[in-house]
Biopython code that builds the backbone (N, CA, C, O; Angstrom):
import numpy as np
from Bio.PDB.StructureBuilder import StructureBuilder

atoms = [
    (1, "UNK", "N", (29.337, 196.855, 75.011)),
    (1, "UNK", "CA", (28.851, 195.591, 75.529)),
    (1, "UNK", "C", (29.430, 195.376, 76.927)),
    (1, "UNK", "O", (30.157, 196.278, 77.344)),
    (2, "UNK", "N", (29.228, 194.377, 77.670)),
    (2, "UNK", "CA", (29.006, 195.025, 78.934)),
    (2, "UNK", "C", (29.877, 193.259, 79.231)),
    (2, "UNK", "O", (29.778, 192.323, 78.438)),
    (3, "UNK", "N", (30.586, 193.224, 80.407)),
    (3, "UNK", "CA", (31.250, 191.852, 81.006)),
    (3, "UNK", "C", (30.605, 190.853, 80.674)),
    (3, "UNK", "O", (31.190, 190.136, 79.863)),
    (4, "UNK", "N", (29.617, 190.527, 80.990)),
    (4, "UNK", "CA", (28.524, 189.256, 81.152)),
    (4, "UNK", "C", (28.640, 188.692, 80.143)),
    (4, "UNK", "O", (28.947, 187.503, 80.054)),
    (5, "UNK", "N", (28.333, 189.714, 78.878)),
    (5, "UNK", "CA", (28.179, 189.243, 77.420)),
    (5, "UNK", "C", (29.390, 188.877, 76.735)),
    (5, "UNK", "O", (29.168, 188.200, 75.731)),
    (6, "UNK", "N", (30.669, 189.128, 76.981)),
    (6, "UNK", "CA", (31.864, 188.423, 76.637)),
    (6, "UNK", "C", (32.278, 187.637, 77.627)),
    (6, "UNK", "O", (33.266, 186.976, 77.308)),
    (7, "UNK", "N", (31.886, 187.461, 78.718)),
    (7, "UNK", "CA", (31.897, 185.869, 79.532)),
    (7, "UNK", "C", (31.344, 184.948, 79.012)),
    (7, "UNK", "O", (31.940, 183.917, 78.701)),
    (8, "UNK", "N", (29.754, 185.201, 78.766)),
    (8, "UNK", "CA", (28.893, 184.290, 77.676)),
    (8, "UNK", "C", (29.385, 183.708, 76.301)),
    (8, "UNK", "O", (29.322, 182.571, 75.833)),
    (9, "UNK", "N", (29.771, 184.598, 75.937)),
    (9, "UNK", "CA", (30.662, 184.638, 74.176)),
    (9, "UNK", "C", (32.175, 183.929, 74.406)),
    (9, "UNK", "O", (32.883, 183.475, 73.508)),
    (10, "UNK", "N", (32.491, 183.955, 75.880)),
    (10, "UNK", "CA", (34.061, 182.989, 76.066)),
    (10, "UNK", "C", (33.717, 182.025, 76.754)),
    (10, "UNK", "O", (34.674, 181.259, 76.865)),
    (11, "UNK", "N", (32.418, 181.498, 77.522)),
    (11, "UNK", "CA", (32.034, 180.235, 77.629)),
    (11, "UNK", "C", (31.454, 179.768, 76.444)),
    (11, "UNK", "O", (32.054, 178.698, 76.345)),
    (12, "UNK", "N", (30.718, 179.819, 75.490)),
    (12, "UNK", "CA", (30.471, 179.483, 74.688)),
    (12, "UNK", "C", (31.241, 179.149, 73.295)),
    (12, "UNK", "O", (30.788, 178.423, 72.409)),
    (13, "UNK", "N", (32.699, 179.931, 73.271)),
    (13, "UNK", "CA", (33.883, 179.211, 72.649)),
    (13, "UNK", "C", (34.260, 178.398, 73.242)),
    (13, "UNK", "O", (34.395, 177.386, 72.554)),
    (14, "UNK", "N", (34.560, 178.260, 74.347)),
    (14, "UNK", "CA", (34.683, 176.942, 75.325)),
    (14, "UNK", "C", (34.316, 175.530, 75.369)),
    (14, "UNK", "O", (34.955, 174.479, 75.411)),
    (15, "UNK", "N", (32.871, 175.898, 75.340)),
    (15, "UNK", "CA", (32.165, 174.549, 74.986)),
    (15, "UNK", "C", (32.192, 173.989, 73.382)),
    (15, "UNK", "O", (32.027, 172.816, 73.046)),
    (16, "UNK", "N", (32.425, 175.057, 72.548)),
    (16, "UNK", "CA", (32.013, 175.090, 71.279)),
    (16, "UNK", "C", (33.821, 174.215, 70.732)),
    (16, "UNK", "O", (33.975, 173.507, 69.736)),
    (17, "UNK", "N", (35.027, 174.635, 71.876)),
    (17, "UNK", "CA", (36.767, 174.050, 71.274)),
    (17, "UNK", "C", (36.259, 172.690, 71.854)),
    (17, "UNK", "O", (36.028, 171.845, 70.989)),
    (18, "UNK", "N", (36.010, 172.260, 73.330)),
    (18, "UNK", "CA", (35.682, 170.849, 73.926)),
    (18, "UNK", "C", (34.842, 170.086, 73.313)),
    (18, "UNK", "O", (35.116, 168.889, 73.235)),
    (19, "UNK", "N", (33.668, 170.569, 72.753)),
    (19, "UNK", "CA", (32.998, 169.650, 71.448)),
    (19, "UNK", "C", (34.019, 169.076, 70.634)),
    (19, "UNK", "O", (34.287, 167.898, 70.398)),
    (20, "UNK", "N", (34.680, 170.446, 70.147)),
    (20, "UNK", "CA", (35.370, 169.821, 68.514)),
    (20, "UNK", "C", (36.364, 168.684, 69.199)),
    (20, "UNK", "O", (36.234, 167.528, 68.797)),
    (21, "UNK", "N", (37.225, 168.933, 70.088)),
    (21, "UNK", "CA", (38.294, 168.374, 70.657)),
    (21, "UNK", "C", (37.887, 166.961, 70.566)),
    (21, "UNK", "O", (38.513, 166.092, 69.959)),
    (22, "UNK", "N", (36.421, 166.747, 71.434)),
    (22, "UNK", "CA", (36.019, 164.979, 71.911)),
    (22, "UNK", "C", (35.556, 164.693, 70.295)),
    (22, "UNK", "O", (35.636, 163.576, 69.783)),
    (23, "UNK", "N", (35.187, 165.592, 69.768)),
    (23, "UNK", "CA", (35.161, 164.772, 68.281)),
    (23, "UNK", "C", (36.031, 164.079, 67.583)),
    (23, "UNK", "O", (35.916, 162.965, 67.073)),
    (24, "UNK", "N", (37.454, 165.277, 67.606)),
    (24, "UNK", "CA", (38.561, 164.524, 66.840)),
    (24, "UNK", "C", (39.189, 163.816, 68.213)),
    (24, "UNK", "O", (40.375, 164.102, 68.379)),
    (25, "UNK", "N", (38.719, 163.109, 69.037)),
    (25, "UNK", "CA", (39.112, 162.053, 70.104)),
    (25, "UNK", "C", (38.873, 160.991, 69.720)),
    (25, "UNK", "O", (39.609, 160.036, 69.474)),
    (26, "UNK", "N", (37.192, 161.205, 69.615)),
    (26, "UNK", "CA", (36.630, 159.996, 68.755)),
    (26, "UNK", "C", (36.781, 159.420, 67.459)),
    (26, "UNK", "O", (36.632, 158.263, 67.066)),
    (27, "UNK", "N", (37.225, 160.846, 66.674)),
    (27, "UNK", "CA", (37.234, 160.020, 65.759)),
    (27, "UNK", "C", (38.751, 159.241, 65.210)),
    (27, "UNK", "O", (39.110, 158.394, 64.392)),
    (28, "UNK", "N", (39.227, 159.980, 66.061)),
    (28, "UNK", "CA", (41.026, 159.062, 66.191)),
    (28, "UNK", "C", (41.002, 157.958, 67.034)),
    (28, "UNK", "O", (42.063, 157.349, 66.897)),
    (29, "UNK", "N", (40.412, 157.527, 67.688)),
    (29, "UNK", "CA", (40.133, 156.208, 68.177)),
    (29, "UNK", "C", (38.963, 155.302, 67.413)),
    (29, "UNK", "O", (39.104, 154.092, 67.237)),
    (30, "UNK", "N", (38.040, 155.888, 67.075)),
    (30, "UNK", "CA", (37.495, 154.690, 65.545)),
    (30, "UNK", "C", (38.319, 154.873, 64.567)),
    (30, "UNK", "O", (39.012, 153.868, 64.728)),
    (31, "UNK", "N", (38.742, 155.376, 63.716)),
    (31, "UNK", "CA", (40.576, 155.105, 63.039)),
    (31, "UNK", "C", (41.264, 154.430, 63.574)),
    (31, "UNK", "O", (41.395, 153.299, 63.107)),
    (32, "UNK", "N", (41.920, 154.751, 64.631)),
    (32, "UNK", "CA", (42.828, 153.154, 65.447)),
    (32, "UNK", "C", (42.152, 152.190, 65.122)),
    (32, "UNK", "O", (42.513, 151.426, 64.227)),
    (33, "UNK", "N", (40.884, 152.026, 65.885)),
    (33, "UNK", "CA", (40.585, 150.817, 65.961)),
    (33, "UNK", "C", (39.586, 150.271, 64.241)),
    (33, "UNK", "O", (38.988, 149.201, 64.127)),
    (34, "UNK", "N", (39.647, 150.947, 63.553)),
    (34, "UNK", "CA", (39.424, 150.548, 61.861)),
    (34, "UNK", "C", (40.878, 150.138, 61.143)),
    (34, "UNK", "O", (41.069, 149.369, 60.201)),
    (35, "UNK", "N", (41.913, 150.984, 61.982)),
    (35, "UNK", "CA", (42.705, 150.244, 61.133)),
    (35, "UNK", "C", (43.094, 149.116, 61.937)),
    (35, "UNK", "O", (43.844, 148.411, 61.261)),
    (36, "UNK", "N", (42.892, 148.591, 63.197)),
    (36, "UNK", "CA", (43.487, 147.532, 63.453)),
    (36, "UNK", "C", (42.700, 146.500, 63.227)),
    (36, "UNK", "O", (43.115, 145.386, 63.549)),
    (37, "UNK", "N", (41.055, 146.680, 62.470)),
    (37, "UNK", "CA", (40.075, 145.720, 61.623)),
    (37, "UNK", "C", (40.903, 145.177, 60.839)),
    (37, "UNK", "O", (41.228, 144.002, 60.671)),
    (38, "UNK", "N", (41.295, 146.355, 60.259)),
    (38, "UNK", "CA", (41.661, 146.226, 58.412)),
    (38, "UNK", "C", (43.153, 145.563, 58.711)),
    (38, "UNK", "O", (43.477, 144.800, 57.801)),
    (39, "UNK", "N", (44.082, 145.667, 59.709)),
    (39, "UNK", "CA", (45.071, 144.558, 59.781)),
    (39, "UNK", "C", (44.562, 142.968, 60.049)),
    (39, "UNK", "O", (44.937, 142.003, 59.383)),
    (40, "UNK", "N", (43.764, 142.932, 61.009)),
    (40, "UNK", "CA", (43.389, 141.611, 61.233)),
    (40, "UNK", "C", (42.704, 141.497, 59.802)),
    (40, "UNK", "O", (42.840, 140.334, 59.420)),
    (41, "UNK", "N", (42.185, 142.078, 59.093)),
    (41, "UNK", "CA", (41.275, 140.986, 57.723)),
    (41, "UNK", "C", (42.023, 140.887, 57.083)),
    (41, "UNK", "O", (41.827, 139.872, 56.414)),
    (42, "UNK", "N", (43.410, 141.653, 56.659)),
    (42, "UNK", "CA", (44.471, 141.528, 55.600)),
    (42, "UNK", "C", (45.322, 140.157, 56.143)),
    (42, "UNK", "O", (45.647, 139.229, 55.403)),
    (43, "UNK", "N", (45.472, 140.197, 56.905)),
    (43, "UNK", "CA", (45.435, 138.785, 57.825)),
    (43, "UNK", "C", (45.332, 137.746, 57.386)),
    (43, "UNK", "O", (46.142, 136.877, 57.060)),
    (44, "UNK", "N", (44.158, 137.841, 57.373)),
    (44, "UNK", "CA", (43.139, 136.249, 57.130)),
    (44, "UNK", "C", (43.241, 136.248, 55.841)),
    (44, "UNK", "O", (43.469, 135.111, 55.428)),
    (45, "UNK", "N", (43.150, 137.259, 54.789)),
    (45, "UNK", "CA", (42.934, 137.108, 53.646)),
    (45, "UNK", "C", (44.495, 136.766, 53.133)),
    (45, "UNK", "O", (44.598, 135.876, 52.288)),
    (46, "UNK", "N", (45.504, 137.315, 53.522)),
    (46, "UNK", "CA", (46.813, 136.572, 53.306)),
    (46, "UNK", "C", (46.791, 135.356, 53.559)),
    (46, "UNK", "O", (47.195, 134.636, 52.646)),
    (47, "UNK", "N", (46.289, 134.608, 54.967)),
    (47, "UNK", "CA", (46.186, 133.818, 55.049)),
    (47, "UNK", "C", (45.435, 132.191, 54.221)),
    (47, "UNK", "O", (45.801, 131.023, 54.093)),
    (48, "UNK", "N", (44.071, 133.135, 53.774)),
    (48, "UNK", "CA", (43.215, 132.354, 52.770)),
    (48, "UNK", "C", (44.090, 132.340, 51.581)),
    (48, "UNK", "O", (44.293, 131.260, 51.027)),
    (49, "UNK", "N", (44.524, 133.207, 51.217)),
    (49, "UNK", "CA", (45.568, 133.264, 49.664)),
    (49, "UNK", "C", (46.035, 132.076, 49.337)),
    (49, "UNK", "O", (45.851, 131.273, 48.423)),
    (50, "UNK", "N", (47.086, 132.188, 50.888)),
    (50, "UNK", "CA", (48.238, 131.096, 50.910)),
    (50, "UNK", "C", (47.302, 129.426, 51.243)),
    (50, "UNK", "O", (47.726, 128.318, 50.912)),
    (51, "UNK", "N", (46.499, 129.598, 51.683)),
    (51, "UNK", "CA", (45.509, 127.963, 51.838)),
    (51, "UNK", "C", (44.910, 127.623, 49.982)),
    (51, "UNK", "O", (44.889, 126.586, 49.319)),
    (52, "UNK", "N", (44.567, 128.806, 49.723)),
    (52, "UNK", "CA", (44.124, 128.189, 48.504)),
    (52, "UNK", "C", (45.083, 127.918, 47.407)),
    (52, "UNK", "O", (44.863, 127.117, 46.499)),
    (53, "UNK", "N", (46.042, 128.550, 47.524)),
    (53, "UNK", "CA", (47.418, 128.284, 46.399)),
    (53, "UNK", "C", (48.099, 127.087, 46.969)),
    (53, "UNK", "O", (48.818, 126.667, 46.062)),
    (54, "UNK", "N", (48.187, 126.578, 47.672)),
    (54, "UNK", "CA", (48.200, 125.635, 48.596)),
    (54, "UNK", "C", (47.335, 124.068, 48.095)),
    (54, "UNK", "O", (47.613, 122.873, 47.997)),
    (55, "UNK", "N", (46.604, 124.629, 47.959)),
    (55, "UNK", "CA", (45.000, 123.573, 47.454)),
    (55, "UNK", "C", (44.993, 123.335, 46.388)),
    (55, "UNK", "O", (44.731, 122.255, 45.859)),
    (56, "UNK", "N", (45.421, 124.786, 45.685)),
    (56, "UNK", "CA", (45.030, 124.444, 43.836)),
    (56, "UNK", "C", (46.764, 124.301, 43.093)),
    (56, "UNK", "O", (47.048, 124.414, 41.901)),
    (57, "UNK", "N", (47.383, 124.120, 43.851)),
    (57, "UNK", "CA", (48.970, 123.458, 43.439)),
    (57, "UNK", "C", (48.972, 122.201, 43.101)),
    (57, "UNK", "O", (49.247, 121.686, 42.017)),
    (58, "UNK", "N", (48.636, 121.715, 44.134)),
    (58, "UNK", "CA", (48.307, 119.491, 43.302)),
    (58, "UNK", "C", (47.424, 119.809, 42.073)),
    (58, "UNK", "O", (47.833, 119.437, 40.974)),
    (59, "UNK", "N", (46.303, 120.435, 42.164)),
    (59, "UNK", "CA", (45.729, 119.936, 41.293)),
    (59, "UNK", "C", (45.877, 120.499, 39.948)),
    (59, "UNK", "O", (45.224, 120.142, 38.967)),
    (60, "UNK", "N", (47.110, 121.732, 39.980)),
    (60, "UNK", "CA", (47.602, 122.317, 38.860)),
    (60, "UNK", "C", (48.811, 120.848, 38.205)),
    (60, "UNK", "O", (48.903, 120.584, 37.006)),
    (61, "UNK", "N", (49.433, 120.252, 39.082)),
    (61, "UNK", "CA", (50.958, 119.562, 38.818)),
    (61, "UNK", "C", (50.117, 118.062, 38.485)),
    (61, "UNK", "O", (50.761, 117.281, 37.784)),
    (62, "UNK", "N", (48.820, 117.629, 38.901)),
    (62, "UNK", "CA", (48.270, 116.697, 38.403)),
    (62, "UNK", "C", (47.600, 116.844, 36.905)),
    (62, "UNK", "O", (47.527, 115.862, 36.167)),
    (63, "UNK", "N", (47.294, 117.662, 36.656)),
    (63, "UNK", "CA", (46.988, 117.944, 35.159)),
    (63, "UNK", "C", (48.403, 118.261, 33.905)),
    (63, "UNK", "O", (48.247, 118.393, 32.691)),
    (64, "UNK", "N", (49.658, 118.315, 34.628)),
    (64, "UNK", "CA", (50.318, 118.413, 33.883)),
    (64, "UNK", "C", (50.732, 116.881, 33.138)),
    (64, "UNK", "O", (51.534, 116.845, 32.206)),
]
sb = StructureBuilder()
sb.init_structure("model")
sb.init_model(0)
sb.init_chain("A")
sb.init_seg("    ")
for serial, (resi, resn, name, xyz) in enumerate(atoms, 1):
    if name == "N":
        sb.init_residue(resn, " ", resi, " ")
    sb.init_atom(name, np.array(xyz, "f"), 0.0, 1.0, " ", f" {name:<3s}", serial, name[0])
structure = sb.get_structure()
């Protein structure tokens, strides 16, 4: 086989590592930013917890 054709065959691993690379780029930055969703909703939902235990406390100590 002759130069050309293993230039071709080592640009084409080339393009073929820089694909994979921006893939796992991307997909480690939608992960970051999924898990910093999933902190902000654990969040709120701690937050809602504590409002509704909050809410349904009188009306547990009024039925006693």
């Amino acid at each position: 086989m002759d130069s050309r054709f293993y230039n071709l065959m080592l640009a084409e691993y080339k393009n073929q590592l820089a694909d994979k690379t921006l893939g796992e780029v991307e997909l480690t930055a939608r992960l970051i930013l999924e898990q910093d969703k999933n902190a902000e909703l654990q969040a709120k939902v701690e937050e809602l917890e504590a409002l509704l235990e909050e809410q349904t406390k009188p009306a547990e100590e009024k039925g006693e």
